[in-house]
Steps between C-alpha positions, in 0.01 A plus 500: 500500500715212605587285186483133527776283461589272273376167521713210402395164378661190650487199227376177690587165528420320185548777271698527227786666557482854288749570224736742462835613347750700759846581526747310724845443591566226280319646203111578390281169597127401386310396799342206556642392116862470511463304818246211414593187601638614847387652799521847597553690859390829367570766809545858575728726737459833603790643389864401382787621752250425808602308782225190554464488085884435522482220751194310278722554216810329650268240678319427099865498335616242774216292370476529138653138429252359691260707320638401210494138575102530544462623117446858665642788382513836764360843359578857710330789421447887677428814377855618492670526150731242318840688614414530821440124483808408372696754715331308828575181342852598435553654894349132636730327305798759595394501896343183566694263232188377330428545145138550429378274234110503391371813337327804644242710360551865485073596515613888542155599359343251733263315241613166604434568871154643419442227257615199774329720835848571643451893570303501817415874531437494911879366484633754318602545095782225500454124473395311754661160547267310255527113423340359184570123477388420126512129352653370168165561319521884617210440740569664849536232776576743814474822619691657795494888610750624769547857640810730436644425863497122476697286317370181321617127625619379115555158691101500477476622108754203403261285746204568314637444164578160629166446657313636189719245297469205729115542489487551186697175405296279756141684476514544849490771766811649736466530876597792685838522582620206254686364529524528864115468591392441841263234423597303227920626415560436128210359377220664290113481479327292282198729358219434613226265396142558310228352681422264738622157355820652462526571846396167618762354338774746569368425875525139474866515355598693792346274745720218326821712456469521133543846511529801782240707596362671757177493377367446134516859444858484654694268307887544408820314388885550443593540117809540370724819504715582189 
């Protein structure tokens, strides 16, 4: 009889972001807690000493001051143990002259990955590339899932911690692309409105160049960058 495999839950936008305790590279943390007040780019690699996990390493590290800048702190974790961390971290900073700053998670009994749906079974018993964008408050904002053979874009990650804070300033919402959209460049969306008067008038502002709008369910405006 075939035995069924393992079925892991992935935790959804809006949750919470589950506890735990772990050991890392820069000492044992207490996740979401000892990181309140800040945002969090929670991910996982495969494996440490692995070709594309060493390039998204390099390409995070390149980054981490603007990271920083954003109130965001960057959080590795695989399945690999805490030496073999720090022996990868201490060949990328031998062979590719960059010094590896935010902590990684050794998860070597995997309960982290089964706890945060990173262990995709049909992909094999490592980490897959999993993304967990979690707010100040500890609530998860993001979630992004990439195979073993491709690489993540961490140009987009820093992107959407500046969206998510941007809309989050200025209640509004971010385009695609932003901010480079094809329609309306920089600006953002104005949500939308709640019945019908609302819509007249968000109508009849457009029609005197009050505001811009495509139609009173498309309304949007340029706000201010920090």
């Amino acid at each position: 009889m075939e035995m069924e495999k393992e079925v892991y839950r992935i935790p959804l936008i809006g949750e919470k972001a589950s506890s735990f305790k772990a050991k890392t590279t820069h000492g044992e943390i207490n996740f979401p807690e000892d990181f309140k007040g800040k945002w969090v780019v929670l991910f996982s690699h495969p494996a440490d000493f692995t070709p594309v996990c060493t390039t998204e390493f390099y390409a995070f590290q390149r980054r981490y001051e603007e990271f920083k800048k954003l109130n965001t702190e960057l959080i590795g974790l695989s399945i690999d143990q805490v030496f073999s961390h720090i022996k990868w971290v201490e060949w990328i900073k031998e062979k590719l002259g960059i010094e590896i700053e935010f902590p990684i998670i050794a998860d070597d009994l995997g309960n982290i990955s089964r706890l945060y749906g990173m262990i995709h079974p049909g992909k094999g018993t490592n980490t897959v590339r999993a993304v967990f964008i979690i707010d100040p408050n500890g609530i998860i904002r993001a979630i992004l899932y990439y195979p073993q053979e491709v690489g993540r874009n961490t140009d987009e990650i820093l992107r959407m911690i500046k969206a998510f804070q941007l809309a989050d300033k200025n209640k509004v919402a971010v385009p695609a692309n932003w901010p480079n959209n094809e329609l309306i460049g920089s600006k953002v969306i104005i949500p939308p409105v709640t019945n019908k008067k609302e819509a007249n008038e968000r109508l009849e502002k457009a029609s005197k160049k009050e505001m811009e709008a495509y139609d009173w369910w498309f309304a949007y405006k340029e706000v201010k960058v920090e």
